[in-house]
Backbone and ligand atoms as CSV (ligand in chain L), in Angstrom:
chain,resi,resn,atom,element,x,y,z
A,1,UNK,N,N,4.815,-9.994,-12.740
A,1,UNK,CA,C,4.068,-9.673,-11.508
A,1,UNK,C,C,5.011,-9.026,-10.500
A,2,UNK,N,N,5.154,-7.364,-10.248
A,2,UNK,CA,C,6.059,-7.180,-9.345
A,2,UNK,C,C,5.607,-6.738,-8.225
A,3,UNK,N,N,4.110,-7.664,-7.838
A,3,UNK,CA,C,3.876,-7.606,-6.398
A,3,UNK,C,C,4.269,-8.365,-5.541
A,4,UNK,N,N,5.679,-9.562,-6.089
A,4,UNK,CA,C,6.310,-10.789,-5.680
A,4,UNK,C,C,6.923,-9.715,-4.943
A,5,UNK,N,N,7.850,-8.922,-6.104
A,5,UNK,CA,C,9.132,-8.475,-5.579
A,5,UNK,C,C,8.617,-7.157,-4.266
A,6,UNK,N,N,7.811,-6.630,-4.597
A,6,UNK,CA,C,7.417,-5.627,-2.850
A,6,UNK,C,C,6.981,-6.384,-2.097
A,7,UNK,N,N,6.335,-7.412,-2.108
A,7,UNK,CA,C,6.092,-8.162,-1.119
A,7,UNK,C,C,7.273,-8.460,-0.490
A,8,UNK,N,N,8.087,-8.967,-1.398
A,8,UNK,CA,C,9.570,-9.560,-0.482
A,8,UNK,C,C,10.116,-8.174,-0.145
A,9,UNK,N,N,9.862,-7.289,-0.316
A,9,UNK,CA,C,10.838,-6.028,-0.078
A,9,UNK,C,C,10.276,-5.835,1.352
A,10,UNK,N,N,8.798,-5.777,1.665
A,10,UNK,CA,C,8.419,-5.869,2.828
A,10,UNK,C,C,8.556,-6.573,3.734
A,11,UNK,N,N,7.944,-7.979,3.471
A,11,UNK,CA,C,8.357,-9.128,4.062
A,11,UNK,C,C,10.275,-9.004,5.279
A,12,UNK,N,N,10.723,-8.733,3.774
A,12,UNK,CA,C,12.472,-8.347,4.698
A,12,UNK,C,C,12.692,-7.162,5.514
A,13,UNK,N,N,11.841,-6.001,4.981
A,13,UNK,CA,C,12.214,-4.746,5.666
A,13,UNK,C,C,11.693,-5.401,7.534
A,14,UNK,N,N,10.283,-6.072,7.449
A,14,UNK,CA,C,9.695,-6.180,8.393
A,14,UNK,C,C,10.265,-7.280,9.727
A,15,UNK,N,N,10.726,-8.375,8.841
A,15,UNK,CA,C,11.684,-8.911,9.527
A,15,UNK,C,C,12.828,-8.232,9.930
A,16,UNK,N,N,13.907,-7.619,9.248
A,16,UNK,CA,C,14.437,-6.816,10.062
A,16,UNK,C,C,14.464,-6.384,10.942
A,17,UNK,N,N,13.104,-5.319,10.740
A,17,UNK,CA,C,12.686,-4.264,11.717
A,17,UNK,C,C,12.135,-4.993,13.056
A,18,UNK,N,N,11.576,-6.396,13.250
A,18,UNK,CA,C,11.210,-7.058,13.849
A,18,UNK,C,C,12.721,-7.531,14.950
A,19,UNK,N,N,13.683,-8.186,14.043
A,19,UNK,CA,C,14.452,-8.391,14.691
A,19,UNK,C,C,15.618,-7.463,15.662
A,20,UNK,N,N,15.534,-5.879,15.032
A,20,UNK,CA,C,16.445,-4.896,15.246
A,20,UNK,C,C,15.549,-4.727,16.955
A,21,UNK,N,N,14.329,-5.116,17.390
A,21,UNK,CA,C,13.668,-4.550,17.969
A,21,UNK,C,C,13.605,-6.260,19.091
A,22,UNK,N,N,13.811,-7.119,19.066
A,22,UNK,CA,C,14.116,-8.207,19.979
A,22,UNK,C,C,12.825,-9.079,19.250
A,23,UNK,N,N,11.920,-9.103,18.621
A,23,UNK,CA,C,10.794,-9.838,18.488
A,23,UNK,C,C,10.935,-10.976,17.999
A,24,UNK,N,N,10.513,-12.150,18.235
A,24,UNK,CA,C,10.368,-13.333,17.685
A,24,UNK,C,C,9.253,-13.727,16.661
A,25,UNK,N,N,8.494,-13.147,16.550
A,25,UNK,CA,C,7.517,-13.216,15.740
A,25,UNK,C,C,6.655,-11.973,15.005
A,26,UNK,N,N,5.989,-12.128,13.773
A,26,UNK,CA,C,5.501,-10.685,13.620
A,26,UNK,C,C,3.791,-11.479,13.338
A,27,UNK,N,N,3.456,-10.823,14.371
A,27,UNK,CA,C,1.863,-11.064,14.042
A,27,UNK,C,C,0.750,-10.530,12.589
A,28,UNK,N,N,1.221,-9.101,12.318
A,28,UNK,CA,C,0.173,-8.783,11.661
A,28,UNK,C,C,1.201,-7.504,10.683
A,29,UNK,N,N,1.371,-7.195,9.669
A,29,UNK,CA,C,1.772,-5.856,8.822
A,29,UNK,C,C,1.151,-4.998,8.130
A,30,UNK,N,N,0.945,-3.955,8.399
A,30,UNK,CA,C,-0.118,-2.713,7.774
A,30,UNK,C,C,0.293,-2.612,6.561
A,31,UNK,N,N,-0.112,-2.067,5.563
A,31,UNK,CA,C,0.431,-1.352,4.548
A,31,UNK,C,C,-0.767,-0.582,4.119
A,32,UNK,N,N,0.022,0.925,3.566
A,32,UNK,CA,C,-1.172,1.674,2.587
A,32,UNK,C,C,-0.139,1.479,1.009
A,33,UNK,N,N,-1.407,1.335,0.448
A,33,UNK,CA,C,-1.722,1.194,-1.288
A,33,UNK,C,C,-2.055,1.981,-1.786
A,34,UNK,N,N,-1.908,3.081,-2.393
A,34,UNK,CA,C,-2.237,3.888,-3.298
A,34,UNK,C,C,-3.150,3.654,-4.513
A,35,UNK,N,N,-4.377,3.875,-4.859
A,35,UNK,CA,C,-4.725,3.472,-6.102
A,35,UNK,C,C,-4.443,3.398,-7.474
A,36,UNK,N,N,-3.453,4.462,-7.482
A,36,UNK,CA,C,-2.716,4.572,-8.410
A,36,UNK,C,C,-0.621,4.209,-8.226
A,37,UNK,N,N,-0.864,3.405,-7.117
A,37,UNK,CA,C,0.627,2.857,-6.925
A,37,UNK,C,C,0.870,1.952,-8.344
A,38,UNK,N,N,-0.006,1.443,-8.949
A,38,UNK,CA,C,0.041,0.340,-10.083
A,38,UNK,C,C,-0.045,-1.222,-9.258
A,39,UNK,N,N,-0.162,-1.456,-7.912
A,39,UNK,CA,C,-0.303,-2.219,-7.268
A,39,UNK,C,C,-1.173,-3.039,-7.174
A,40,UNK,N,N,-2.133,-4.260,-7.446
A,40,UNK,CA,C,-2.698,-5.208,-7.350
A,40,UNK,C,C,-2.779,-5.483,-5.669
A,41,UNK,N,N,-3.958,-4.993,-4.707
A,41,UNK,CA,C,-4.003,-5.645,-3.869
A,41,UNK,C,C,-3.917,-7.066,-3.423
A,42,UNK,N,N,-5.301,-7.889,-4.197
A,42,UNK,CA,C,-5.136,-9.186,-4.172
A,42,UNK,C,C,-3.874,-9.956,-4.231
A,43,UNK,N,N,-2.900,-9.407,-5.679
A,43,UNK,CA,C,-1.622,-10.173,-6.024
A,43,UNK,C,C,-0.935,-9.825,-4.911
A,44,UNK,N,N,-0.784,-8.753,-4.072
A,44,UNK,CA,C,0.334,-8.415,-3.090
A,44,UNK,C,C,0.254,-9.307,-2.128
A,45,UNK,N,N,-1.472,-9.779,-1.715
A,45,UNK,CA,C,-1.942,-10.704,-0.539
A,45,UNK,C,C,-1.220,-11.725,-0.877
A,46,UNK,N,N,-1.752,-13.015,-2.142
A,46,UNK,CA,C,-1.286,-13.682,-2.490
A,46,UNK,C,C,0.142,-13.697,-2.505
A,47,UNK,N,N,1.318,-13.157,-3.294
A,47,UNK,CA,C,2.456,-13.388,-3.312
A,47,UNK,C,C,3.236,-13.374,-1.467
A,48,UNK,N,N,2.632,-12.113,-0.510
A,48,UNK,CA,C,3.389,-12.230,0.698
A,48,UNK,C,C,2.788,-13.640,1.435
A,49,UNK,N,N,1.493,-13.927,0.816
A,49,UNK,CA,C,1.166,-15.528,1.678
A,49,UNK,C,C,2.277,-16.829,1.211
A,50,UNK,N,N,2.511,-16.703,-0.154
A,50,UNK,CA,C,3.675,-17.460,-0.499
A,50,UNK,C,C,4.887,-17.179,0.349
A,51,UNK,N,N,5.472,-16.253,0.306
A,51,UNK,CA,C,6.771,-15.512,0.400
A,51,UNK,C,C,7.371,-16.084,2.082
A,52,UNK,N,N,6.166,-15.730,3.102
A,52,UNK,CA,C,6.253,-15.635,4.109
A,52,UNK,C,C,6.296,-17.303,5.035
A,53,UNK,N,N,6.056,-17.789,4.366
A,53,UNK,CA,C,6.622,-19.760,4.605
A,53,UNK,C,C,7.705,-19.583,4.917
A,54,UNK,N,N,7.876,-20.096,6.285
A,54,UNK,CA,C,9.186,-20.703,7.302
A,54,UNK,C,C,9.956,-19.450,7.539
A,55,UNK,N,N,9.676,-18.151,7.498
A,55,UNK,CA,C,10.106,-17.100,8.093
A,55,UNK,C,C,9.237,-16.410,9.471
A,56,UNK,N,N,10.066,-15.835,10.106
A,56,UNK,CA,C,9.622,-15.604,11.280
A,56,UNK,C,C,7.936,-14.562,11.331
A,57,UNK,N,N,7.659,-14.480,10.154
A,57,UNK,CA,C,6.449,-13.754,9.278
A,57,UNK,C,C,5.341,-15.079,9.412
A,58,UNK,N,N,5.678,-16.320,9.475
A,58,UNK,CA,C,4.884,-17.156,9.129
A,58,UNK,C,C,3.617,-17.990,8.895
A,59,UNK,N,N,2.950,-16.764,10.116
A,59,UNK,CA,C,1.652,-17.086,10.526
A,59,UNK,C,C,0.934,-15.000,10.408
A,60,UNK,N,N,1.689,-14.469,9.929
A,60,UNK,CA,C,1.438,-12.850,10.155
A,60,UNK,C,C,0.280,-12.430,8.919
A,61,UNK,N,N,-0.389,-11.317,9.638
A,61,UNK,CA,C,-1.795,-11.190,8.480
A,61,UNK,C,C,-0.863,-10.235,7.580
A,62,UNK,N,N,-1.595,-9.830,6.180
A,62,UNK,CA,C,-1.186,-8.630,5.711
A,62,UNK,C,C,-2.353,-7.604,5.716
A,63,UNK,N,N,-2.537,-6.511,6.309
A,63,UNK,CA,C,-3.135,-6.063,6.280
A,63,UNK,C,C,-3.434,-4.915,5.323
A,64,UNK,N,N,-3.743,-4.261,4.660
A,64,UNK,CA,C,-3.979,-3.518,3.187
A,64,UNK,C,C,-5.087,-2.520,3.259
A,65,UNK,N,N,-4.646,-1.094,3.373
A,65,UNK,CA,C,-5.470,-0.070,3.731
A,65,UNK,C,C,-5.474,0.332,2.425
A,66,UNK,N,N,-6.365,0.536,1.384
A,66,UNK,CA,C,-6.231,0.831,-0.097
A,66,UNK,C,C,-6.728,2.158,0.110
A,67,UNK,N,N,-5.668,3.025,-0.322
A,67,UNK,CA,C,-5.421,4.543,-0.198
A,67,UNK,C,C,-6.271,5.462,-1.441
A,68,UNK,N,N,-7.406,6.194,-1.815
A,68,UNK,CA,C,-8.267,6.479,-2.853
A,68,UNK,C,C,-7.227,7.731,-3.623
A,69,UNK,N,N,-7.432,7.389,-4.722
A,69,UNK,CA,C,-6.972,8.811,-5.498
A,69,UNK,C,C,-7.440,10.288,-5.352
A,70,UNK,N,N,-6.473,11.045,-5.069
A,70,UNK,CA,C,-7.288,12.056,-4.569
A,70,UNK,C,C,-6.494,13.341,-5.765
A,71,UNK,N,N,-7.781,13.941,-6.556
A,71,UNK,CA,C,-6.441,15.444,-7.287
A,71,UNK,C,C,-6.813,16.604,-6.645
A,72,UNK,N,N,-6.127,17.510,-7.269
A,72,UNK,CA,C,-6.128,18.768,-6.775
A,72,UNK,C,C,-6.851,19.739,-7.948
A,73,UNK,N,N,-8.249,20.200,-8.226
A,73,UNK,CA,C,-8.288,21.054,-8.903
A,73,UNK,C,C,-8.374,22.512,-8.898
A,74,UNK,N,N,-7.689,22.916,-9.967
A,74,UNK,CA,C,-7.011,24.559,-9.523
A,74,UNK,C,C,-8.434,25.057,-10.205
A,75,UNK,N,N,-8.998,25.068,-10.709
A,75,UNK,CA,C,-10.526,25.825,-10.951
A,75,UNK,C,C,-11.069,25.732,-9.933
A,76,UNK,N,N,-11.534,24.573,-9.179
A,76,UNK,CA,C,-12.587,24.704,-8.231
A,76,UNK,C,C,-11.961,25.370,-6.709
A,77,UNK,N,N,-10.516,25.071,-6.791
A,77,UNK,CA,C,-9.866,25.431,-5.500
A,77,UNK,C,C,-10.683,24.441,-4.615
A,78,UNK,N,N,-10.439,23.083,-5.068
A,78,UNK,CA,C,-10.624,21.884,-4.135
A,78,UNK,C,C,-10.255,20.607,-4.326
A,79,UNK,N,N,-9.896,19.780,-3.105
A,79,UNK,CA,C,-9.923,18.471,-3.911
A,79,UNK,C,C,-11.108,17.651,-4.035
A,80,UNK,N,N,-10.262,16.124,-4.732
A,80,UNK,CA,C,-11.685,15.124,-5.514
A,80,UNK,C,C,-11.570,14.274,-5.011
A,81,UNK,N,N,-11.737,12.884,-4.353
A,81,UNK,CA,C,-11.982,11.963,-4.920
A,81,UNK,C,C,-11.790,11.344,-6.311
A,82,UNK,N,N,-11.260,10.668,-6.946
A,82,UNK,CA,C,-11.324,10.141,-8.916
A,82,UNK,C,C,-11.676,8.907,-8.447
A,83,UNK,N,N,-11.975,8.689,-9.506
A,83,UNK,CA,C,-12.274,7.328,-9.980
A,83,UNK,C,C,-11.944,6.430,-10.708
A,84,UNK,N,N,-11.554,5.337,-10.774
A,84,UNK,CA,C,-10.739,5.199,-11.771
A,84,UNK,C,C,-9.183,5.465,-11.871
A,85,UNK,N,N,-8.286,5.658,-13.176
A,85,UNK,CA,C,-7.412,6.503,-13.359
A,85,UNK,C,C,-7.680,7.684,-13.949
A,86,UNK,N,N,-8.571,8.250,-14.263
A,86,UNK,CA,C,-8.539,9.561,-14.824
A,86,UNK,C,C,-8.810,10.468,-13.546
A,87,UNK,N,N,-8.173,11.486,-13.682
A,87,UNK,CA,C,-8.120,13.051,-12.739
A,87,UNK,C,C,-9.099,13.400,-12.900
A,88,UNK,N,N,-10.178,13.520,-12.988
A,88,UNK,CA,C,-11.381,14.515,-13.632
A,88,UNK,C,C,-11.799,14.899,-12.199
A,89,UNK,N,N,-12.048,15.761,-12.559
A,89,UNK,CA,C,-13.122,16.470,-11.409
A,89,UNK,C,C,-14.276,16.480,-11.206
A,90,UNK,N,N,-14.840,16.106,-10.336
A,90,UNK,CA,C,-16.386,16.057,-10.814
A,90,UNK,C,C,-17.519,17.112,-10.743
A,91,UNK,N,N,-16.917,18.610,-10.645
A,91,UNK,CA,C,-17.488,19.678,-10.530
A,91,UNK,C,C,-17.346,19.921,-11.381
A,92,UNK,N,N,-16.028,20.332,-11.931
A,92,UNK,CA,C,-16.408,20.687,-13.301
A,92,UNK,C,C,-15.891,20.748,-14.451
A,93,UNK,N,N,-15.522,19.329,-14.084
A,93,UNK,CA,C,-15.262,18.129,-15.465
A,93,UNK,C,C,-13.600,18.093,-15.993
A,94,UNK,N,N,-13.267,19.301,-15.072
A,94,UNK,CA,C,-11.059,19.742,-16.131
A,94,UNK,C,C,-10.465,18.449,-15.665
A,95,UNK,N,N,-9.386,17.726,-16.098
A,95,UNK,CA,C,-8.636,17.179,-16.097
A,95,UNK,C,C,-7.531,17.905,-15.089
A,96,UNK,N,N,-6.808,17.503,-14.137
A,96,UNK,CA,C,-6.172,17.568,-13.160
A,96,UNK,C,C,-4.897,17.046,-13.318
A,97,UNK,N,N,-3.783,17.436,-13.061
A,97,UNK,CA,C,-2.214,16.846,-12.944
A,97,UNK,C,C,-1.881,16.824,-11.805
A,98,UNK,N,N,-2.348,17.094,-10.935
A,98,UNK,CA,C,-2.000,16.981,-9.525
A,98,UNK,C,C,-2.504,16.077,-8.718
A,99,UNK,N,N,-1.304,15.166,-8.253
A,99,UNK,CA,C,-2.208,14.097,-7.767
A,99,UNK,C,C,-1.699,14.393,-5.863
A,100,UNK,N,N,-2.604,14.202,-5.256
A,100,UNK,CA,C,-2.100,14.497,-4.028
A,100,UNK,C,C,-2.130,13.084,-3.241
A,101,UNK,N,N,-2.795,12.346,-3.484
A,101,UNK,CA,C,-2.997,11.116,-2.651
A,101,UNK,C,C,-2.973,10.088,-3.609
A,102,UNK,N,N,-2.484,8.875,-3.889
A,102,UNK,CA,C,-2.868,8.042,-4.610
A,102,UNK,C,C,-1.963,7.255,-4.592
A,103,UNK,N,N,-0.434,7.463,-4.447
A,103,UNK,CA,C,0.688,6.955,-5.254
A,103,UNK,C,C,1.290,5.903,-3.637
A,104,UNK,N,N,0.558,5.793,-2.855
A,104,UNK,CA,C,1.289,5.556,-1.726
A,104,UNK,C,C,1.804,4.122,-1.436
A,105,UNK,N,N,2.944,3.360,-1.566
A,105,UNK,CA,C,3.007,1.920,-1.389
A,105,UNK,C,C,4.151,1.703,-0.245
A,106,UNK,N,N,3.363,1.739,1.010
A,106,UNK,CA,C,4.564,1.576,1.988
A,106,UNK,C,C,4.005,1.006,3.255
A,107,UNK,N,N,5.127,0.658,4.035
A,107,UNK,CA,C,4.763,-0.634,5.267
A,107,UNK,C,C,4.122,0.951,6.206
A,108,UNK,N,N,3.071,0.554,6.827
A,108,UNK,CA,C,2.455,1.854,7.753
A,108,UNK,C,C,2.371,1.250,9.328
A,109,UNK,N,N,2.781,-0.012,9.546
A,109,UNK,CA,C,3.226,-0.191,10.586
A,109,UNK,C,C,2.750,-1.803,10.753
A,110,UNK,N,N,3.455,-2.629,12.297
A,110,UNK,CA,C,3.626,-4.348,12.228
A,110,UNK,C,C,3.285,-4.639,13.334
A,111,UNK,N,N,2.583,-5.594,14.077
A,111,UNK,CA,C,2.303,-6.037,15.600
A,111,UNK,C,C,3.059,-6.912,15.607
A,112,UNK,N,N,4.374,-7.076,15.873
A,112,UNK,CA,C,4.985,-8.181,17.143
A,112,UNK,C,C,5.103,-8.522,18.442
A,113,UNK,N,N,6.179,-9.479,18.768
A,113,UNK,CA,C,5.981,-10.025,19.784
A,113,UNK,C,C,7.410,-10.906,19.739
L,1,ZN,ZN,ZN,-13.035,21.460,-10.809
């Protein structure tokens, strides 16, 4: 399960960033998810609710903006929406390698105090 280990990657970046900045507490942490990050929302919730016991995180929401897959198809000269993991297009049906949106797994911002 290596939504332990980004969780803690966050968890620390955020504390940090919390502390570099005078805060005593972090109320709440954004993140966008990519649908195709390979990321487990739920597991990410779960593991940072563990993680975050007796750190200055301790009472902080996670918040989880799940980012949609988006390709690029060069026939239609547009993008999609996908579904799923497959690229398809739904105009007119090609398979796509271009992914423009999807892959995104990063802290997008934290409310302290
Ligand atoms: Zn198309």
């Amino acid at each position: 399960m290596h939504e332990v280990a980004i969780a803690q990657g966050v968890l620390n970046l955020a504390i940090k960033t919390a502390r570099q900045s005078g805060a005593a507490r972090i109320h709440r942490i954004r993140m966008r998810v990519g649908a195709m990050s390979g990321v487990v929302p739920d597991s990410l919730s779960f593991a940072f609710e563990a993680l975050r016991e007796g750190t200055m995180a301790a009472e902080a929401e996670l918040a989880i903006e799940a980012i949609p897959s988006v390709g690029w198809c060069a026939g239609c000269q547009a993008e999609f929406t996908a579904e799923g993991f497959a690229l398809e297009c739904p105009r007119c049906h090609a398979y796509s390698r271009e992914l423009r949106r999807g892959r995104e797994l990063e802290m997008a911002d934290m409310e302290v105090s």
